[in-house]
DRENKOLPA-580669 format. One record per residue: chain; x negated, y, z negated of N, C-alpha, C in turn. Coordinates in Angstrom, 1 decimal. Example, Ala and Ser with C-alpha at 12.3 -4.5 7.8 and 13.67 -1.06 7.14 Angstrom:
BEGIN
REC; cadena; nc1; nc2; nc3; cac1; cac2; cac3; cc1; cc2; cc3
REC; A; -13.2; -5.7; -7.8; -12.3; -4.5; -7.8; -13.2; -3.3; -7.8 $
REC; A; -12.8; -2.2; -7.1; -13.7; -1.1; -7.1; -12.9; 0.0; -7.9 $
// end
This chain:
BEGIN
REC; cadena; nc1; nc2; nc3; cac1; cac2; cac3; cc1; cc2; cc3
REC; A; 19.6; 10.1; -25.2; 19.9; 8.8; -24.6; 18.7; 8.5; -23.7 $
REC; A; 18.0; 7.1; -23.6; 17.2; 6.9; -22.8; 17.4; 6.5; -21.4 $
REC; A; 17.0; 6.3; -20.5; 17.1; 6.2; -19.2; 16.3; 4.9; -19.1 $
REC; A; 17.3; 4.1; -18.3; 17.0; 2.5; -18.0; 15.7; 3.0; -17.0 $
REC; A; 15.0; 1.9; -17.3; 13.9; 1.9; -16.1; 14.3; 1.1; -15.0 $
REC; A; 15.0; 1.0; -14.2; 15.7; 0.9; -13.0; 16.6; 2.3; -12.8 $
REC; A; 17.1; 3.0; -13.6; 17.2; 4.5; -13.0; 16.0; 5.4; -13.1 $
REC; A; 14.9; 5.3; -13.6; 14.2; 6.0; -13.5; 12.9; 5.2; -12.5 $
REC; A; 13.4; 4.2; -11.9; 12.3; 4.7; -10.7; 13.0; 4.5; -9.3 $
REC; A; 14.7; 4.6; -9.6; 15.4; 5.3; -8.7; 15.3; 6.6; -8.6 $
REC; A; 15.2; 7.7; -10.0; 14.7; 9.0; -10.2; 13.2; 9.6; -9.7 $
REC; A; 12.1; 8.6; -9.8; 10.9; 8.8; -9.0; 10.8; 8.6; -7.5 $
REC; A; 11.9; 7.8; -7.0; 11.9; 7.7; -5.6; 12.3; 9.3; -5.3 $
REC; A; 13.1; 9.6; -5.7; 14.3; 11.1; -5.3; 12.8; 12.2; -5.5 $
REC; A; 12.3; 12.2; -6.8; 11.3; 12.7; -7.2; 10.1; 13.0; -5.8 $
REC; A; 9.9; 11.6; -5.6; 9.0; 11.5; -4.6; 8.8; 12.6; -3.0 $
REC; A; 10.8; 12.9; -3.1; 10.9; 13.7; -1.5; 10.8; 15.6; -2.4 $
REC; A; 11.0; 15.6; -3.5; 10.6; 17.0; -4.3; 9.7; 17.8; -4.4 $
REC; A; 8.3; 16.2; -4.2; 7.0; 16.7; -4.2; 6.8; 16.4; -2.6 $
REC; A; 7.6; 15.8; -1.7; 7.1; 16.1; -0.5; 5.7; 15.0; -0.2 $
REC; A; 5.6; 14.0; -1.3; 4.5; 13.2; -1.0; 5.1; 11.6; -0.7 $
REC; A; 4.8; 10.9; 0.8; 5.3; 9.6; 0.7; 4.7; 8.4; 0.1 $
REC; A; 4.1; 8.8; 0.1; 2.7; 8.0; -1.4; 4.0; 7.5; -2.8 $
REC; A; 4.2; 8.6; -3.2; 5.2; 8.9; -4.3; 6.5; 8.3; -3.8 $
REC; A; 6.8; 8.9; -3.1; 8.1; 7.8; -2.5; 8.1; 6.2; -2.3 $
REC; A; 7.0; 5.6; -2.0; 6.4; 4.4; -1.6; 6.8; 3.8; -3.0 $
REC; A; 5.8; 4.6; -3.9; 5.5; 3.8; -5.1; 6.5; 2.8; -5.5 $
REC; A; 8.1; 3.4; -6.3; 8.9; 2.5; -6.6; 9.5; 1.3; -6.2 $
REC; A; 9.6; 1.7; -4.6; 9.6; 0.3; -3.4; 9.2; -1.1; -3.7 $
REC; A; 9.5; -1.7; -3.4; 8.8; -3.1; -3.8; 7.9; -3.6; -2.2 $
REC; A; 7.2; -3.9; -2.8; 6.1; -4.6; -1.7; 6.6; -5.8; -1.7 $
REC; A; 7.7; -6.4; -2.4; 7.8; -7.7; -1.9; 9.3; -8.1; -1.2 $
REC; A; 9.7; -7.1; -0.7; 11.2; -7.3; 0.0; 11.8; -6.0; 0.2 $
REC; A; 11.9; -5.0; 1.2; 12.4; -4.1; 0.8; 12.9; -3.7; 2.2 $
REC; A; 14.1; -2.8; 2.2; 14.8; -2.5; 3.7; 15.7; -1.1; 2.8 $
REC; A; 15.5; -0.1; 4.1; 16.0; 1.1; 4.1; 17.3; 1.3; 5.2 $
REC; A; 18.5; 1.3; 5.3; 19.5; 1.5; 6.1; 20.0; 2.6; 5.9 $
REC; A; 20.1; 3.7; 7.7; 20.4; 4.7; 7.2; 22.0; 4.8; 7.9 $
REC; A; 22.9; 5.3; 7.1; 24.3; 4.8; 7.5; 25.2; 6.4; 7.6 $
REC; A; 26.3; 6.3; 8.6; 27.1; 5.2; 8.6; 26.3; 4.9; 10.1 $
REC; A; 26.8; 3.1; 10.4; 26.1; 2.6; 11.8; 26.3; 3.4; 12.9 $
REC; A; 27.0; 4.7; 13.1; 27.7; 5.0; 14.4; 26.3; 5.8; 14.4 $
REC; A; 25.2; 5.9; 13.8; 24.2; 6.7; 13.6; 23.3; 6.0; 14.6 $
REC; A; 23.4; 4.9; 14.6; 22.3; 4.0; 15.3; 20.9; 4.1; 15.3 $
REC; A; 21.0; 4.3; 14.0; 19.3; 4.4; 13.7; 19.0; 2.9; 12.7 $
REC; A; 17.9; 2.5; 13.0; 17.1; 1.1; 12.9; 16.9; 1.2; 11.3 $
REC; A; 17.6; -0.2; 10.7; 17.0; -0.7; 9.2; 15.4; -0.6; 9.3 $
REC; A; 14.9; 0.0; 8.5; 13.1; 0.0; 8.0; 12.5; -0.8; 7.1 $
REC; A; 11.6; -1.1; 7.3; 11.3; -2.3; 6.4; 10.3; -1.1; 5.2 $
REC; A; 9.6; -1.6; 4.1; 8.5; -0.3; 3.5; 7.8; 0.3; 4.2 $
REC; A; 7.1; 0.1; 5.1; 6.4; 0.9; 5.7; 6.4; 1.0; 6.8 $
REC; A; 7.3; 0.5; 7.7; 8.0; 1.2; 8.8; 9.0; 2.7; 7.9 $
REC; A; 9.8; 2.7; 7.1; 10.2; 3.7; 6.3; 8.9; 4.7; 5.9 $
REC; A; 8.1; 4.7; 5.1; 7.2; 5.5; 4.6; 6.3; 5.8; 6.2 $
REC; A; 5.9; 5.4; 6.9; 5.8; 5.9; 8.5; 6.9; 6.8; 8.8 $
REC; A; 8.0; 6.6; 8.8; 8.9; 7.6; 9.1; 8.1; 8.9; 8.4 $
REC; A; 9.1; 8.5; 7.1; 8.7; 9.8; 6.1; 7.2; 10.6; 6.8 $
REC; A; 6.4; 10.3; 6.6; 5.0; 10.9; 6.7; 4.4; 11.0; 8.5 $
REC; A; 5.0; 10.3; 9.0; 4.8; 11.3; 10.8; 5.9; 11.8; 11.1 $
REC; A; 7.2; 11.7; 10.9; 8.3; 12.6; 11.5; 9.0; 13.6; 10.5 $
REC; A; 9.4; 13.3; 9.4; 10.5; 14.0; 8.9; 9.0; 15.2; 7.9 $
REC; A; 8.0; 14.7; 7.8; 7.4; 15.7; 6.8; 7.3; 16.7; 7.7 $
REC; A; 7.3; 16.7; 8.9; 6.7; 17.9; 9.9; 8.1; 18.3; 10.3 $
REC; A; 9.1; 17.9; 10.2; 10.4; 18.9; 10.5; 11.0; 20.2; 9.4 $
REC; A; 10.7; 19.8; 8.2; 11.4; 19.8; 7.1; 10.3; 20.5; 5.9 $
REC; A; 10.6; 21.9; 5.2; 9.4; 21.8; 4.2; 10.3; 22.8; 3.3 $
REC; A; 9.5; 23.0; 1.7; 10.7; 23.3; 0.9; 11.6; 22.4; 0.6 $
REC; A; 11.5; 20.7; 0.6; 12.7; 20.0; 0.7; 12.8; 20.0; -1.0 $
REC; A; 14.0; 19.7; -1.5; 14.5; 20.0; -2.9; 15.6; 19.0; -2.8 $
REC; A; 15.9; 18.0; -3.7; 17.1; 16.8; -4.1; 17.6; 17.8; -5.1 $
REC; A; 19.1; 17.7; -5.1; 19.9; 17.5; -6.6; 20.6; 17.1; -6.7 $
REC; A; 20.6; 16.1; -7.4; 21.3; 14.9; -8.3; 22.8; 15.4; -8.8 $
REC; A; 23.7; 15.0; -8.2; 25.1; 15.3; -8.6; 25.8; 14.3; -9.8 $
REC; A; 25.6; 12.9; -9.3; 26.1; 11.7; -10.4; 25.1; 11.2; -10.5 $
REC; A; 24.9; 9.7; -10.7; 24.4; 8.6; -10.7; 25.3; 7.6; -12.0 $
REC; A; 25.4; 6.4; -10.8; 26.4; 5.4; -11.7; 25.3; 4.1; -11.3 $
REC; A; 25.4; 3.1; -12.7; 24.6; 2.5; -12.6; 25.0; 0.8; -13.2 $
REC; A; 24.6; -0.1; -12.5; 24.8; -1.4; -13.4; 23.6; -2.1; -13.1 $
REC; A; 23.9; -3.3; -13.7; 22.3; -4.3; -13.7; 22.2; -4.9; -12.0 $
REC; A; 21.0; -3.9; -11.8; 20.4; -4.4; -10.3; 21.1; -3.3; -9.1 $
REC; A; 21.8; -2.4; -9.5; 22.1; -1.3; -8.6; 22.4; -0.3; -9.5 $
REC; A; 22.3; 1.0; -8.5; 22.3; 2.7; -9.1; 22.7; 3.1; -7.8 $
REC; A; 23.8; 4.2; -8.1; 24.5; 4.9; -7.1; 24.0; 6.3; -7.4 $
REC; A; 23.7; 6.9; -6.3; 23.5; 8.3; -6.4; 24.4; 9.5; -5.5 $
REC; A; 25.0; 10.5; -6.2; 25.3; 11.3; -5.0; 24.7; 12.4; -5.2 $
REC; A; 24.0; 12.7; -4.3; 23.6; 14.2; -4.3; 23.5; 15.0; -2.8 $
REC; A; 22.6; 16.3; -3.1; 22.2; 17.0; -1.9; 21.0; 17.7; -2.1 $
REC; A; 20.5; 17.9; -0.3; 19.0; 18.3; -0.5; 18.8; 19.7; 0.7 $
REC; A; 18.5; 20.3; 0.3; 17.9; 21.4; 1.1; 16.3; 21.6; 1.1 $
REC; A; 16.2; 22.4; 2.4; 15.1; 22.8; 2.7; 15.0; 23.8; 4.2 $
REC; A; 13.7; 24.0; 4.3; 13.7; 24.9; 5.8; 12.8; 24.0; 6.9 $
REC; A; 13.4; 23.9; 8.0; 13.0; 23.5; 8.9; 12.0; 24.1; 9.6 $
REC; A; 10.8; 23.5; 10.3; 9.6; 24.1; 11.0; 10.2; 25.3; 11.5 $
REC; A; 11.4; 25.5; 12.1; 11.2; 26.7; 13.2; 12.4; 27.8; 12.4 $
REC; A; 12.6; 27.2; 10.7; 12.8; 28.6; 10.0; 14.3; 28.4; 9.9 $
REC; A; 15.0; 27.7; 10.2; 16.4; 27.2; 9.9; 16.6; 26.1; 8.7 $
REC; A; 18.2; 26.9; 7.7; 17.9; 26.4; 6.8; 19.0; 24.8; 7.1 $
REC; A; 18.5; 23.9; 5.6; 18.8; 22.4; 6.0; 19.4; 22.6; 4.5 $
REC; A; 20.5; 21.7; 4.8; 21.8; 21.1; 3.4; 22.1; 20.3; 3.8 $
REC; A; 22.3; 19.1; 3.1; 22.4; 17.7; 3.5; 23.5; 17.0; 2.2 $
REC; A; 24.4; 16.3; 2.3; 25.1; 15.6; 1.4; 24.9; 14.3; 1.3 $
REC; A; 24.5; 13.8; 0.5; 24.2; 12.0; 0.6; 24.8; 10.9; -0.4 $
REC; A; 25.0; 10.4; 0.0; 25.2; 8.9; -1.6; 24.3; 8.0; -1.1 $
REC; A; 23.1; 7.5; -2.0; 22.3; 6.1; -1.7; 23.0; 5.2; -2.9 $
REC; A; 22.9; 3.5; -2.3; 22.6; 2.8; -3.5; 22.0; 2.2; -3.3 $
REC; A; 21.1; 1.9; -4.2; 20.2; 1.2; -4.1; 20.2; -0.2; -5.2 $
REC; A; 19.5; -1.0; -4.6; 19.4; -2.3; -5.1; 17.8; -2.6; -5.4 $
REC; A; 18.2; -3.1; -6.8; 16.8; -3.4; -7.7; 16.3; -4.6; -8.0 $
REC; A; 14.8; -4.5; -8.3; 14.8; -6.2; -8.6; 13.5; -6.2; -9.3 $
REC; A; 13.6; -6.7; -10.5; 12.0; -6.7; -11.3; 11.2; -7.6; -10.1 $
REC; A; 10.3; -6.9; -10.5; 9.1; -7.2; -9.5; 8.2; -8.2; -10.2 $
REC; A; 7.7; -9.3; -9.1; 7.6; -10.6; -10.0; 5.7; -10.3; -10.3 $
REC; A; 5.3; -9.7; -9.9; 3.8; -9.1; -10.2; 3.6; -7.9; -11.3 $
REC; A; 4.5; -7.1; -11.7; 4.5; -6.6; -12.8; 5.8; -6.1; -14.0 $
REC; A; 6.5; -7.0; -13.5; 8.1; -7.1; -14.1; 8.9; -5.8; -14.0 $
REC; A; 8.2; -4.9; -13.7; 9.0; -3.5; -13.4; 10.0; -3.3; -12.2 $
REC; A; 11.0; -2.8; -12.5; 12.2; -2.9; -11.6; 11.7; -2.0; -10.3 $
REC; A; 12.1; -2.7; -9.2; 11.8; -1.9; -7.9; 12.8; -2.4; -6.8 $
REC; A; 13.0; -1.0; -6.1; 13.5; -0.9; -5.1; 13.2; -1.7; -3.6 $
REC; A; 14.7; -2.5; -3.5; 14.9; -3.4; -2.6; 15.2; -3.3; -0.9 $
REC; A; 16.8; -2.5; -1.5; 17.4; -2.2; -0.4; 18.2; -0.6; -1.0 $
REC; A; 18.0; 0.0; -0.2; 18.4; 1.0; 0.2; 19.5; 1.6; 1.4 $
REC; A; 20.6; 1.6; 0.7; 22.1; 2.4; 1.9; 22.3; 3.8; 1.5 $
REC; A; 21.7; 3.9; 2.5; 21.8; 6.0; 2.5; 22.6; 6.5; 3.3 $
REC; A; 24.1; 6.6; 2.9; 25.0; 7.2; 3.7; 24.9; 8.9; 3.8 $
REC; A; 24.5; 9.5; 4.7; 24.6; 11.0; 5.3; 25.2; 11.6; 6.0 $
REC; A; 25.9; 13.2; 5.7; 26.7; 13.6; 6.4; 26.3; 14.0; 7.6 $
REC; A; 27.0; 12.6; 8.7; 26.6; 11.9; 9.8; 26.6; 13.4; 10.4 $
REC; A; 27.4; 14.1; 10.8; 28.1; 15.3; 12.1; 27.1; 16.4; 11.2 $
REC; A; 26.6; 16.6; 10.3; 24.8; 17.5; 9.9; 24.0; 16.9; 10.3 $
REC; A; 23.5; 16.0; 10.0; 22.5; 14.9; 10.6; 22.3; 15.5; 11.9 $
REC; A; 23.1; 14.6; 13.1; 23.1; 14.8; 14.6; 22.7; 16.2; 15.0 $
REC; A; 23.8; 17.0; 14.5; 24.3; 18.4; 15.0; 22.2; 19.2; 14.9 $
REC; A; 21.9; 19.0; 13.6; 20.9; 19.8; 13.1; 19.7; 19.3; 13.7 $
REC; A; 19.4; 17.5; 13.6; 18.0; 17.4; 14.5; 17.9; 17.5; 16.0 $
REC; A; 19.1; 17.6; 16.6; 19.3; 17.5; 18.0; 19.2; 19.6; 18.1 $
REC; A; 19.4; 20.3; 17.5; 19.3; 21.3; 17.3; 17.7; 22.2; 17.1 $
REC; A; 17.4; 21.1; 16.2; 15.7; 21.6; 15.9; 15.0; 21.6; 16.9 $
REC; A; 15.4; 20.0; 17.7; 14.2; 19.8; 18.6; 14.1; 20.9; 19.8 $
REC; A; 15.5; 21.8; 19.9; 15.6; 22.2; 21.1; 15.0; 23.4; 20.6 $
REC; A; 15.2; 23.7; 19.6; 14.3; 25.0; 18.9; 12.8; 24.5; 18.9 $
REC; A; 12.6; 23.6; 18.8; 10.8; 23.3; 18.7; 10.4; 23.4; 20.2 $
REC; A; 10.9; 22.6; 21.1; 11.1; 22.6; 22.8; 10.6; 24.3; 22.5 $
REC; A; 11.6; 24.9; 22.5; 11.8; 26.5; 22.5; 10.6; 27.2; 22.6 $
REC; A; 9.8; 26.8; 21.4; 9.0; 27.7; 20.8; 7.7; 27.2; 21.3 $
REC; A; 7.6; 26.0; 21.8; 6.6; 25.3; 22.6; 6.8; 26.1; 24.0 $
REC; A; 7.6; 27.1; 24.6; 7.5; 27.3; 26.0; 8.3; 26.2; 27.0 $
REC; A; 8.7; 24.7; 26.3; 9.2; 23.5; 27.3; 10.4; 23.6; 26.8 $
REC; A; 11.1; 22.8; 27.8; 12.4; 22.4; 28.2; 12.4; 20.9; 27.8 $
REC; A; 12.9; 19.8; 27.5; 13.4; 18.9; 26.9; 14.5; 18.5; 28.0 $
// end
């Protein structure tokens, strides 16, 4: 069976956090409209536009997080969205391990400069009470190992 190219550069986005490069993550995004929400709202973290998002990725989360690995549980898909659920692990800077459960969906849209389907919007629902628990956790372990208090 072949794989729509709107699931496969929802597959190269996922891909992109495997190799740990936001370059690669970037790519499928669209440069001409694109917003990342990370959910649920009680999270209160800020919609990203592309490169407010890929800024994330590449000053904050690459330096917490290494070893990171996706795997793809489902993916459901129709014309102009793809549902993913999966989970990702990895090891955190100060040697604690990370498991994450997620569903994104994402919204697609051929790109009017080279007709290839690209990523619009992005709803990444995460298991909120890991999330919190584990970065608020790290930093006090990074504090830690720095000698400071926080």
């Amino acid at each position: 069976m072949s794989i729509s190219p709107q699931r496969q550069a929802v597959l190269d986005w996922l891909e992109g956090f495997n190799k740990w490069d936001a370059d690669a993550i970037a790519a499928p995004m669209s440069d001409e409209s694109f917003e990342h929400q990370l959910l649920p709202t009680s999270l209160n973290r800020p919609r990203r536009s592309k490169q407010e998002f890929v800024d994330y990725i590449r000053n904050d989360v690459v330096f917490l997080l290494r070893d990171f690995k996706v795997t793809v549980d489902e993916i459901i898909e129709e014309p102009g969205k793809v549902v993913v659920q999966a989970s990702s692990t990895a090891q955190s800077t100060t040697g604690f391990p990370y498991y994450n459960e997620f569903m994104i969906i994402f919204h697609l849209q051929l790109s009017a400069v080279d007709g290839v389907p690209r990523i619009t919007l992005i709803k990444e629902f995460v298991d909120s009470a890991f999330t919190v628990n584990f970065f608020a956790e790290e930093k006090v372990r990074i504090a830690a190992s720095k000698g400071s208090t926080e």
